[in-house]
Residue frames as a rotation matrix with the C-alpha (Angstrom) as fourth column:
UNK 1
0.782 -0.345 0.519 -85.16
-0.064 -0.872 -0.485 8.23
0.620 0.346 -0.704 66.72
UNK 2
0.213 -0.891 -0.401 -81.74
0.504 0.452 -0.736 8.27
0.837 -0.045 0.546 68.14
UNK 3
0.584 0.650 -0.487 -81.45
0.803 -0.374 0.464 9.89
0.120 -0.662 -0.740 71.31
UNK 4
-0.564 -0.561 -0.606 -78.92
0.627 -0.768 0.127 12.50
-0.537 -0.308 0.786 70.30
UNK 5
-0.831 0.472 0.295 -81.88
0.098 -0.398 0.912 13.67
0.548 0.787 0.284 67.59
UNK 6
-0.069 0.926 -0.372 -84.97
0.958 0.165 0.233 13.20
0.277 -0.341 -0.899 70.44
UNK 7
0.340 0.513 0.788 -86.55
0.323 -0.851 0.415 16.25
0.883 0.113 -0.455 71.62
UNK 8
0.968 -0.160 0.192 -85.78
-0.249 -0.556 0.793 16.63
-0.020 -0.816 -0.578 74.89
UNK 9
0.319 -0.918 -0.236 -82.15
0.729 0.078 0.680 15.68
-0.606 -0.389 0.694 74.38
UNK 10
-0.227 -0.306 0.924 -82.12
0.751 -0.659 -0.033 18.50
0.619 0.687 0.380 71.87
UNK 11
0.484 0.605 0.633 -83.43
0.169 -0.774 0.611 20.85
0.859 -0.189 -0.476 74.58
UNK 12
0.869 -0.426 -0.253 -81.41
0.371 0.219 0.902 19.75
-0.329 -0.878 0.349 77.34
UNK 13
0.155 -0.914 0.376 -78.51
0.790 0.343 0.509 20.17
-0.594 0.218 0.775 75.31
UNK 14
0.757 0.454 -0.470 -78.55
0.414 -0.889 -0.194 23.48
-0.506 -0.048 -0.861 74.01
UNK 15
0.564 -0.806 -0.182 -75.12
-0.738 -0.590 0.328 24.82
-0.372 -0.051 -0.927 73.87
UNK 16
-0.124 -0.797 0.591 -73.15
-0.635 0.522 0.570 21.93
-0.763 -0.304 -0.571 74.07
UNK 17
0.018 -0.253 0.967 -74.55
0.325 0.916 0.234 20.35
-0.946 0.310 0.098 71.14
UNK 18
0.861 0.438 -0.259 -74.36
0.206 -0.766 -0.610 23.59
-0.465 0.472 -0.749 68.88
UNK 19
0.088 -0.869 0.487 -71.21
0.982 -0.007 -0.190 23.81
0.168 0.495 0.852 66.38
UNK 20
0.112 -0.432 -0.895 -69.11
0.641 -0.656 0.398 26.08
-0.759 -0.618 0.203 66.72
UNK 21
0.403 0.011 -0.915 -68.40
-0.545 -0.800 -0.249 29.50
-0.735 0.600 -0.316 64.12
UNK 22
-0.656 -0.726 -0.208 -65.66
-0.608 0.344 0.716 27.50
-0.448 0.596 -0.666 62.10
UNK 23
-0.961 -0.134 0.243 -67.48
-0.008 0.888 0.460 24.62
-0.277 0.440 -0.854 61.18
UNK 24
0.280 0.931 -0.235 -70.23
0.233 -0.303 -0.924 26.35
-0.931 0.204 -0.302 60.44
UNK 25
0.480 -0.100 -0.872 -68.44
-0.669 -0.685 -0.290 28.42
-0.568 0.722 -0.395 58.02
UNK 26
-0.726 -0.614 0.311 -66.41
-0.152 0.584 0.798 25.19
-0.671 0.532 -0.517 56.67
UNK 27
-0.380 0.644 0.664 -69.91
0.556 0.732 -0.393 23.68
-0.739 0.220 -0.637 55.95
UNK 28
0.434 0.579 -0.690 -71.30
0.388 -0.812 -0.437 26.75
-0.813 -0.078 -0.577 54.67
UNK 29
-0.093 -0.970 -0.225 -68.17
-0.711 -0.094 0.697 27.13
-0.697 0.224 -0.681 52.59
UNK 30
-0.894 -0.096 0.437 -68.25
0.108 0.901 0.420 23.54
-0.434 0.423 -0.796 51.08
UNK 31
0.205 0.919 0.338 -72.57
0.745 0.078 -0.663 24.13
-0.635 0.387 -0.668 50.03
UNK 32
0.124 -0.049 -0.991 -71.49
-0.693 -0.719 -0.051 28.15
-0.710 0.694 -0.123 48.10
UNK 33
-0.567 -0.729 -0.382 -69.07
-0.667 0.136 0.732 25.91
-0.482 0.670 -0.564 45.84
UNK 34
-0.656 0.513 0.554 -72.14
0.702 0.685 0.198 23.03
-0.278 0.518 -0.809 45.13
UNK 35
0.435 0.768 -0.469 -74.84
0.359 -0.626 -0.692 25.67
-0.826 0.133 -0.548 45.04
UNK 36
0.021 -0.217 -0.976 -72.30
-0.804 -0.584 0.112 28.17
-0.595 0.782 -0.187 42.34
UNK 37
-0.894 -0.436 0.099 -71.20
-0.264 0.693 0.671 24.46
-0.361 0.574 -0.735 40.32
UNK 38
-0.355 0.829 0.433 -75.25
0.747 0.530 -0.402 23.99
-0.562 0.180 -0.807 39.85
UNK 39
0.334 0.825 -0.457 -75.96
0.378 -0.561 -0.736 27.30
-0.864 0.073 -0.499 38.54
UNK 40
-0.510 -0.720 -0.470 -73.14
-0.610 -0.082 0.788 27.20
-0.606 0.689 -0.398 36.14
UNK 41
-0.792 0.051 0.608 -74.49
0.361 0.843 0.399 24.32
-0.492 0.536 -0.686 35.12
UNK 42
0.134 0.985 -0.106 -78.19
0.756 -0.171 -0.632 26.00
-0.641 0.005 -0.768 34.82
UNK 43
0.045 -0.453 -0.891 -76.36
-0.426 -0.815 0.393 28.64
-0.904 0.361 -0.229 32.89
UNK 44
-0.649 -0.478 -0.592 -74.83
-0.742 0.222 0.633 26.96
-0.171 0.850 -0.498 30.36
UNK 45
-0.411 0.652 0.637 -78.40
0.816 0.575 -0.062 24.75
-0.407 0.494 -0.768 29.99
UNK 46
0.508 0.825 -0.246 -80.06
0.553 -0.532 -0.642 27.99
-0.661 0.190 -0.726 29.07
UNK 47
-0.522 -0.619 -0.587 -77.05
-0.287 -0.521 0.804 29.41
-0.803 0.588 0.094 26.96
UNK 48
-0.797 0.174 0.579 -78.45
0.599 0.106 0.794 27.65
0.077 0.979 -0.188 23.35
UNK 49
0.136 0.809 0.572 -81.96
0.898 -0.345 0.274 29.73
0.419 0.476 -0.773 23.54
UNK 50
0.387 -0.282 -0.878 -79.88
-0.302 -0.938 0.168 32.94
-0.871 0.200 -0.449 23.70
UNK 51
0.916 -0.092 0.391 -78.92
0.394 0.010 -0.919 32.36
0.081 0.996 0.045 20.29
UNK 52
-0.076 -0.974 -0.213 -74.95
0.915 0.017 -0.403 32.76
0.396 -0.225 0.890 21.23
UNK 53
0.101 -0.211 0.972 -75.49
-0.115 -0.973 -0.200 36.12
0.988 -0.091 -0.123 23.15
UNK 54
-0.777 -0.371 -0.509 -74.09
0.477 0.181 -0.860 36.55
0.412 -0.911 0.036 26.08
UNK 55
0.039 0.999 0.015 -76.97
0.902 -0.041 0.429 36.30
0.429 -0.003 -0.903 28.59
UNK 56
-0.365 -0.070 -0.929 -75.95
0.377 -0.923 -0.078 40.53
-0.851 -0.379 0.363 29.72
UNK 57
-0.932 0.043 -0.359 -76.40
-0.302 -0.641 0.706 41.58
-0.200 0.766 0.611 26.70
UNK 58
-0.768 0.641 -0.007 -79.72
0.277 0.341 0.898 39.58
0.578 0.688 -0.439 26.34
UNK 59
0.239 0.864 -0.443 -81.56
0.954 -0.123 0.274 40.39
0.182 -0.488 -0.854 29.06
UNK 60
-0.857 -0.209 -0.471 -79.62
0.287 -0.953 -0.099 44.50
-0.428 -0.220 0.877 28.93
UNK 61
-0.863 0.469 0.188 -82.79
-0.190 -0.646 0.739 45.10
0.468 0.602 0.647 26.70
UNK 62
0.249 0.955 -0.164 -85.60
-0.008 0.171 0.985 43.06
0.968 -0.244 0.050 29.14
UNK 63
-0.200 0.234 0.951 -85.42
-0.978 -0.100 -0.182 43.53
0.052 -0.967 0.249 33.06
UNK 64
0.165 0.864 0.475 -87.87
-0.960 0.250 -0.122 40.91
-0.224 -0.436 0.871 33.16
UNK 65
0.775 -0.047 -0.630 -85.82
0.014 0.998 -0.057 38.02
0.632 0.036 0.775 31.92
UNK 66
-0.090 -0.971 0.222 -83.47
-0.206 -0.200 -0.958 39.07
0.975 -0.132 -0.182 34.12
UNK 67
-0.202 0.367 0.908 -85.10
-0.978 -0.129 -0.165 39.17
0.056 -0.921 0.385 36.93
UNK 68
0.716 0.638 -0.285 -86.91
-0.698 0.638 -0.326 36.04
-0.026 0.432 0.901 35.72
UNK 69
0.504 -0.540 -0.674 -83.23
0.119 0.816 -0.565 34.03
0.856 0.204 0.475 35.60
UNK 70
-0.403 -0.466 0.788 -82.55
-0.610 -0.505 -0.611 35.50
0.682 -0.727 -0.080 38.86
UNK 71
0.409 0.873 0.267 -85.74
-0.913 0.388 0.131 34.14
0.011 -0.297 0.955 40.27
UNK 72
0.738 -0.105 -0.667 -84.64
-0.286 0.846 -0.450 30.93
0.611 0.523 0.594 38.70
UNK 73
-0.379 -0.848 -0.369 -81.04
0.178 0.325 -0.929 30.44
0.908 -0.418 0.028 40.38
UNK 74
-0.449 0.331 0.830 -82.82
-0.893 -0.195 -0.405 31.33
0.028 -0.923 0.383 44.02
UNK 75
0.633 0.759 -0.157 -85.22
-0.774 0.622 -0.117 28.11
0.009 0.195 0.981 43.12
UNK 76
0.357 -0.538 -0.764 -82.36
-0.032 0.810 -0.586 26.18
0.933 0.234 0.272 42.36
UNK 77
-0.532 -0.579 0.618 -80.80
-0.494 -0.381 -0.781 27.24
0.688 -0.721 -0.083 45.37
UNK 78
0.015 0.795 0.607 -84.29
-0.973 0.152 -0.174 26.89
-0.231 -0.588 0.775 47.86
UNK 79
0.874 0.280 -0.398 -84.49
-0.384 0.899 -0.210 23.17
0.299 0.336 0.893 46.01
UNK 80
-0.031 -0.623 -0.782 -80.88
0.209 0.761 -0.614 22.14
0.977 -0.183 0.107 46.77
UNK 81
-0.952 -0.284 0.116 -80.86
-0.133 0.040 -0.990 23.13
0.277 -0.958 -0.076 50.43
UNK 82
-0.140 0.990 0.000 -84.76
-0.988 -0.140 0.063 22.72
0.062 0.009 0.998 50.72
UNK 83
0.614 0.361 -0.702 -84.60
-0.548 0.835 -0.051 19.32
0.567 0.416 0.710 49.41
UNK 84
-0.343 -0.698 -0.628 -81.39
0.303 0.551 -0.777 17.97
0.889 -0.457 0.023 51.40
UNK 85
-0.732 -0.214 0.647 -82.86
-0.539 -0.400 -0.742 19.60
0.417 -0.891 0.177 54.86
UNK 86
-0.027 0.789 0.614 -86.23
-0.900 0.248 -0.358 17.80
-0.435 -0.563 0.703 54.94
UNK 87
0.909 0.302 -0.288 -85.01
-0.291 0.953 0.081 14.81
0.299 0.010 0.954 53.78
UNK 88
0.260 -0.891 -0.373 -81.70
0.587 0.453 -0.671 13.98
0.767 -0.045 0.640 56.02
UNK 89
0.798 -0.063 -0.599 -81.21
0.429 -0.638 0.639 17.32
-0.422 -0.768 -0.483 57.78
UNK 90
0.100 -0.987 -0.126 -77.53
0.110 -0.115 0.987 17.75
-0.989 -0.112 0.097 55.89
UNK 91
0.878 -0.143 -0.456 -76.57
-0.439 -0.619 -0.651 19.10
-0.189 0.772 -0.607 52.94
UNK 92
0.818 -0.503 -0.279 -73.29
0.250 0.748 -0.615 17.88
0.518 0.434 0.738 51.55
UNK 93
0.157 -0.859 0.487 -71.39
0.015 -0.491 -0.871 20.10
0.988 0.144 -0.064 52.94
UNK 94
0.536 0.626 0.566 -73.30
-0.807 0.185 0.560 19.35
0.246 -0.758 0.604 56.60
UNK 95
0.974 0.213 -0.079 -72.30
-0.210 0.977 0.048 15.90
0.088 -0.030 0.996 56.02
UNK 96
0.562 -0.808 -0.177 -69.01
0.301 0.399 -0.866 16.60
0.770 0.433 0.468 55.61
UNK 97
-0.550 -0.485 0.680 -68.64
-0.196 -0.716 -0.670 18.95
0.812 -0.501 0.298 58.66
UNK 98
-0.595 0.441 -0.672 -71.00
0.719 0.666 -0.200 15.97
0.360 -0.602 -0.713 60.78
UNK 99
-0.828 0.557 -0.068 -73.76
-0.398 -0.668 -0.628 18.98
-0.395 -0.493 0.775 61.48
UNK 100
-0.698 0.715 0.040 -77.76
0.714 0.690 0.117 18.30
0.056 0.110 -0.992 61.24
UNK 101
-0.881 0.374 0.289 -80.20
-0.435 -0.882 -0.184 20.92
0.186 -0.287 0.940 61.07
UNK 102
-0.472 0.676 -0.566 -83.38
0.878 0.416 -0.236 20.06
0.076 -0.608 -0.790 63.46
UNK 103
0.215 0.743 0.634 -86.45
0.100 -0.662 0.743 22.17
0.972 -0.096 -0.217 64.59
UNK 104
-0.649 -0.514 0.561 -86.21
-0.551 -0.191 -0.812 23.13
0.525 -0.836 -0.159 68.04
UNK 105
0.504 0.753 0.422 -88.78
-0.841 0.539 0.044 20.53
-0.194 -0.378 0.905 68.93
UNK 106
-0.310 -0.510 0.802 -85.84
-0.159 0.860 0.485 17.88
-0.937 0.023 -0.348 67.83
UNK 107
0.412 0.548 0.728 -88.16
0.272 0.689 -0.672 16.86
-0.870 0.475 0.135 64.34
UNK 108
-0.423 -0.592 0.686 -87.23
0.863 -0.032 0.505 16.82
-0.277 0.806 0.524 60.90
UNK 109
-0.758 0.041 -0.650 -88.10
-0.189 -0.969 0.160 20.15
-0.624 0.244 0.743 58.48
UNK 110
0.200 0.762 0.616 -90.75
0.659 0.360 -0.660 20.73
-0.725 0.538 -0.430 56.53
UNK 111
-0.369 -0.356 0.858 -90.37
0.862 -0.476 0.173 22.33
0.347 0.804 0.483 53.10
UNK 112
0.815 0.550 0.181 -92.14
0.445 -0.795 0.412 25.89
0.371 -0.255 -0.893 54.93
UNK 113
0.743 -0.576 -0.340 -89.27
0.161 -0.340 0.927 26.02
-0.649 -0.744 -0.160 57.66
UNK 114
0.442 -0.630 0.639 -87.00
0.815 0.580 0.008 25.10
-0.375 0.517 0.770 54.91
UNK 115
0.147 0.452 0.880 -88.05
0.847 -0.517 0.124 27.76
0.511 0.727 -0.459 52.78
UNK 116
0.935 0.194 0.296 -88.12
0.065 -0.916 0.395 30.29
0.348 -0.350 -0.870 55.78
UNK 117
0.274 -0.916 0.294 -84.22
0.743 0.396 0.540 28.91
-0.611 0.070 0.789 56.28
UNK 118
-0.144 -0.730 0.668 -83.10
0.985 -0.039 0.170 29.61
-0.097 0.683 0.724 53.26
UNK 119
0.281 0.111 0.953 -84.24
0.638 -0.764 -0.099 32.92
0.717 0.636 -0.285 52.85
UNK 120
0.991 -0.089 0.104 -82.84
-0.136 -0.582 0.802 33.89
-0.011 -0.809 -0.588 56.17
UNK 121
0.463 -0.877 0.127 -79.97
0.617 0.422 0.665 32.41
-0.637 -0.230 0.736 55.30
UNK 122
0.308 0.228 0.924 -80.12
0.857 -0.488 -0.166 34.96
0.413 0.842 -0.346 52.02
UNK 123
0.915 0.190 0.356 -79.85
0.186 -0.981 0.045 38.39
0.358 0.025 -0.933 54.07
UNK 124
0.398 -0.891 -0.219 -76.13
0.020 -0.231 0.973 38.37
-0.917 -0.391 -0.074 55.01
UNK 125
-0.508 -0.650 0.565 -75.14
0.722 0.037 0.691 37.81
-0.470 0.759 0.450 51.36
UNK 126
0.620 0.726 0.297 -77.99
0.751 -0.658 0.042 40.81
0.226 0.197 -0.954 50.37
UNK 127
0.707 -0.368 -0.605 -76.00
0.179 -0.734 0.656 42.90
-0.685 -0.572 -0.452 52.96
UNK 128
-0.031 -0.920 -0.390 -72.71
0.104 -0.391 0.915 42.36
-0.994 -0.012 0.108 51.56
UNK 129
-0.391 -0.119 0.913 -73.99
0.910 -0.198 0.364 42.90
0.137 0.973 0.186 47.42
UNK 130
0.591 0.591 0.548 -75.59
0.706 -0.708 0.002 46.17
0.389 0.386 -0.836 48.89
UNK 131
0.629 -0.484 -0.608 -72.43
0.030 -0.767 0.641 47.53
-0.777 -0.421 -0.468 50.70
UNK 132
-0.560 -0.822 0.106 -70.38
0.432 -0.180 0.884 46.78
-0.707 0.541 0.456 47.57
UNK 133
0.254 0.812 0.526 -73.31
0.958 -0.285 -0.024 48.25
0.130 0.510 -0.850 45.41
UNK 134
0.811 0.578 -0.088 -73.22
0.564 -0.735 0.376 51.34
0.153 -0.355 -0.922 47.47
UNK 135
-0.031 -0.951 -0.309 -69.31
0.213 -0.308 0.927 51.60
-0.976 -0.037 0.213 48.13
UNK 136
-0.418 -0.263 0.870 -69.27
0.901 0.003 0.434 50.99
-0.117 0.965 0.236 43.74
UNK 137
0.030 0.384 0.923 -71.37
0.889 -0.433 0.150 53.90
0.457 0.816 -0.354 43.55
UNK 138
0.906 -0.047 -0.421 -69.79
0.279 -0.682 0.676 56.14
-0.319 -0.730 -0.604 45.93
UNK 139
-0.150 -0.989 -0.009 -67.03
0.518 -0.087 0.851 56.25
-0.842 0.123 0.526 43.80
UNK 140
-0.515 0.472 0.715 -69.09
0.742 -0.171 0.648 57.63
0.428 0.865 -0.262 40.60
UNK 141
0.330 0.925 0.186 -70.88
0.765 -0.378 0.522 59.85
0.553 -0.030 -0.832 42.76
UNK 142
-0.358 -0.493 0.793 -70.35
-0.137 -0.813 -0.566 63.74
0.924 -0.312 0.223 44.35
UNK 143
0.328 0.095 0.940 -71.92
-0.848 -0.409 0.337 62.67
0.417 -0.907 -0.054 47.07
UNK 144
0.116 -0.151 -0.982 -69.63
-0.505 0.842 -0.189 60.03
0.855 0.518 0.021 47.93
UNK 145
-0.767 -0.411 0.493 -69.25
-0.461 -0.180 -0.869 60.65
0.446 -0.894 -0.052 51.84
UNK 146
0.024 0.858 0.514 -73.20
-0.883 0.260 -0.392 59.49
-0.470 -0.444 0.763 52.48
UNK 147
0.707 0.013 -0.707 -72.52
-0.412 0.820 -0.397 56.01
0.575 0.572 0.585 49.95
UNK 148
-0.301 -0.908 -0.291 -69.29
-0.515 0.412 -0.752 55.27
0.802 -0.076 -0.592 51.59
UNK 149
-0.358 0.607 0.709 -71.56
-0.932 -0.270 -0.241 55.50
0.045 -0.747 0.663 55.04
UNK 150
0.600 0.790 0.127 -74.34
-0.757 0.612 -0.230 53.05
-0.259 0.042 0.965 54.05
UNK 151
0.363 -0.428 -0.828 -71.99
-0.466 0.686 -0.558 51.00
0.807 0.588 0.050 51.93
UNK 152
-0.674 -0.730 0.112 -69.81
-0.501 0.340 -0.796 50.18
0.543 -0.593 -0.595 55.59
UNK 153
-0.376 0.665 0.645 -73.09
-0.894 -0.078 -0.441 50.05
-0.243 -0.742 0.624 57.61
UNK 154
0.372 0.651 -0.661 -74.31
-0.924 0.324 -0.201 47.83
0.083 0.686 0.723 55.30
UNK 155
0.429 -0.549 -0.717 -71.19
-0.083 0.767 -0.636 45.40
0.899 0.333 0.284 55.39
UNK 156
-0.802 -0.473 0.364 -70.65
-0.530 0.284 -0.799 45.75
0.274 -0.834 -0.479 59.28
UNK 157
-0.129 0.966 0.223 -74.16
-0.977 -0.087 -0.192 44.48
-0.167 -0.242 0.956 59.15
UNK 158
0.508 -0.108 -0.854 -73.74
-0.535 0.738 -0.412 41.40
0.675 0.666 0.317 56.66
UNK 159
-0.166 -0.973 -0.161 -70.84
-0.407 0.217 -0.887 40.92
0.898 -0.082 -0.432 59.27
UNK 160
-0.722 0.148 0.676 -72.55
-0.658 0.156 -0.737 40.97
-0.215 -0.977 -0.016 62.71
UNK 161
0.445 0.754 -0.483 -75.47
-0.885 0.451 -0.110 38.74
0.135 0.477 0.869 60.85
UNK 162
0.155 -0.747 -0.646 -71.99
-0.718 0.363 -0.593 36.24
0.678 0.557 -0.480 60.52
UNK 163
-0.545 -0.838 0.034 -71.07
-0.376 0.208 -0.903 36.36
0.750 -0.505 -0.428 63.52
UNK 164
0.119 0.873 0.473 -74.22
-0.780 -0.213 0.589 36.36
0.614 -0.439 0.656 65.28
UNK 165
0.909 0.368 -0.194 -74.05
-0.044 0.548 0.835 32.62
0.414 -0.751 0.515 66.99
UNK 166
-0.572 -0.750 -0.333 -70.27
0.444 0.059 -0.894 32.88
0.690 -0.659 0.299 68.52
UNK 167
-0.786 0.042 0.617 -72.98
-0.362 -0.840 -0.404 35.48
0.501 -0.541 0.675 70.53
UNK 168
0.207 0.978 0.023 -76.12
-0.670 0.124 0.732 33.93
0.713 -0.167 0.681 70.98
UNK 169
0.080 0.274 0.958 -77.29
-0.946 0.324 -0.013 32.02
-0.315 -0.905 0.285 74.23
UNK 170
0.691 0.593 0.413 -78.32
-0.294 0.753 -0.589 29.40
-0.661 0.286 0.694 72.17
UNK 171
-0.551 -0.631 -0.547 -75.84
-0.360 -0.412 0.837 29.52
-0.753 0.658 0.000 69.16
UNK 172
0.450 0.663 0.599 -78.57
0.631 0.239 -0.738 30.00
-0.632 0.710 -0.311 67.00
UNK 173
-0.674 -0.509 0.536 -78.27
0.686 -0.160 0.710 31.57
-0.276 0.846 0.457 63.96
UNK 174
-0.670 0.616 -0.415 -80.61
-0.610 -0.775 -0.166 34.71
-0.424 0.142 0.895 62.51
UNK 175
-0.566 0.144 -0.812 -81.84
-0.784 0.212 0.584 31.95
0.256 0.967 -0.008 60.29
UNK 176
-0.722 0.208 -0.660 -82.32
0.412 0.896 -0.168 29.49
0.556 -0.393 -0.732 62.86
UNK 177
-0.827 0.418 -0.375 -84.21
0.051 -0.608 -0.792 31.96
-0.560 -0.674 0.482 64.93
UNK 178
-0.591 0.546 -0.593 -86.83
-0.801 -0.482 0.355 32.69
-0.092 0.685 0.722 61.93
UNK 179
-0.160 0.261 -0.952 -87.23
-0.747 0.598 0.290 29.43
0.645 0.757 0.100 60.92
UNK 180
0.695 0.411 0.590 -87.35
-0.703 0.561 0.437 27.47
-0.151 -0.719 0.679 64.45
UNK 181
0.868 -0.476 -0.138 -84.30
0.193 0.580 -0.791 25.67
0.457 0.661 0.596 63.34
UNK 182
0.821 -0.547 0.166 -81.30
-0.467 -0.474 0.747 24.69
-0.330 -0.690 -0.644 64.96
UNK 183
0.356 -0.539 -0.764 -77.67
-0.445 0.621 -0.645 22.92
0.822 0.569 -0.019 63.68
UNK 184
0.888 0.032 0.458 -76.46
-0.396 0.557 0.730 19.97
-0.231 -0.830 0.507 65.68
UNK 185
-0.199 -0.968 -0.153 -73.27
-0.977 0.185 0.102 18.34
-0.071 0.170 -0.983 65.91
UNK 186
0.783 0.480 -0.395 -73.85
-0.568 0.811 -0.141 14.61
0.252 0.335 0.908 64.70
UNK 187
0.579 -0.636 -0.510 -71.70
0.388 0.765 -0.514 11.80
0.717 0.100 0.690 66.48
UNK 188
0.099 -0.561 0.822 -70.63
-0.667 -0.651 -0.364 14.20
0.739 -0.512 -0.438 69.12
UNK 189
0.525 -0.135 -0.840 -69.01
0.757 0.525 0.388 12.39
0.389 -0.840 0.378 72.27
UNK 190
-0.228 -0.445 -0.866 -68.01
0.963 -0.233 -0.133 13.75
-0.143 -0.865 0.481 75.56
UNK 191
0.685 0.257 -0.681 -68.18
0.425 -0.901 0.087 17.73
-0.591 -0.349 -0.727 76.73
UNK 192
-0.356 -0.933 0.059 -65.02
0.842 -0.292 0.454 18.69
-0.406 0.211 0.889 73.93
UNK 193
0.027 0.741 -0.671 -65.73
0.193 -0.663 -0.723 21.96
-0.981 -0.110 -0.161 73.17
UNK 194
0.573 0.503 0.647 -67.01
0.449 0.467 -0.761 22.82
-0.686 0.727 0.042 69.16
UNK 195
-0.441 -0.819 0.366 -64.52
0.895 -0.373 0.243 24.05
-0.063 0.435 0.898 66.07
């Protein structure tokens, strides 16, 4: 194992090998656009057995395939970043922004941590479909003063979730915290500080 990947140089090194906010969000940035370009795709495989209906209008009469192609795109999701973390550490978008995601013991992931990853990685984008949820229906509603509320609370929430490692000791992420999981700079020389 290389010794910028060994345990105790991952422990020693804390801070200093911990990307910074930007290049998180580059990486992070660069995986939305594969992740949305796969579920299009997953879309338009399941378009022929709607029988040309658009798939609102097919699932406006069942919940339950809705829910049920929801389900689906999350799977796809959990499988592409699932599958690139425990076998490489990097995602494409990782690779492109030279980060690694490690346990805090230095080792590779297992498809559990993965799993408990991604779905931390899930509750900042929750936040911000339930403050625009709640803002959308604070217009439609008389009581629009207690929607507007939640709706902000909601999206300063999504926001401090964002920002979280520019704060942390560690610059861990909420996600990394859950999941025992940290991102590394890969190839990093000298003390320069991270984007």
């Amino acid at each position: 194992m290389n010794a910028l990947h060994s345990s105790q140089s991952i422990a020693q090194s804390t801070v200093l090998a911990a990307p910074g906010l930007l290049r998180r969000w580059a990486s992070g940035l660069y995986d939305t656009f594969v992740v949305l370009a796969i579920c299009i795709l997953a879309t338009f495989l399941v378009m022929p057995f709607t029988r040309s209906a658009a798939l609102e209008s097919l699932y406006a009469h069942s919940s339950g395939l809705k829910m049920l192609y929801q389900l689906g795109l999350l799977i796809l999701g959990y499988a592409f970043f699932g599958g690139f973390w425990t076998h490489g550490g990097q995602t494409i978008g990782m690779r492109t922004w030279k980060l690694r995601v490690v346990r805090l013991d230095g080792a590779r992931l297992d498809w559990y941590r993965a799993l408990l990853r991604y779905l931390g990685m899930l509750i900042p984008w929750l936040l911000l479909l339930l403050g625009a949820e709640l803002l959308m229906t604070a217009v439609q509603s008389a009581q629009a003063l207690a929607w507007i509320v939640a709706g902000v609370l909601a999206l300063l929430a999504a926001l401090a979730v964002f920002l979280w490692p520019a704060f942390d000791r560690q610059r861990l992420a909420w996600h990394d915290r859950l999941s025992g999981t940290r991102l590394i700079l890969c190839g990093k020389t000298g003390n320069t500080p991270p984007i």
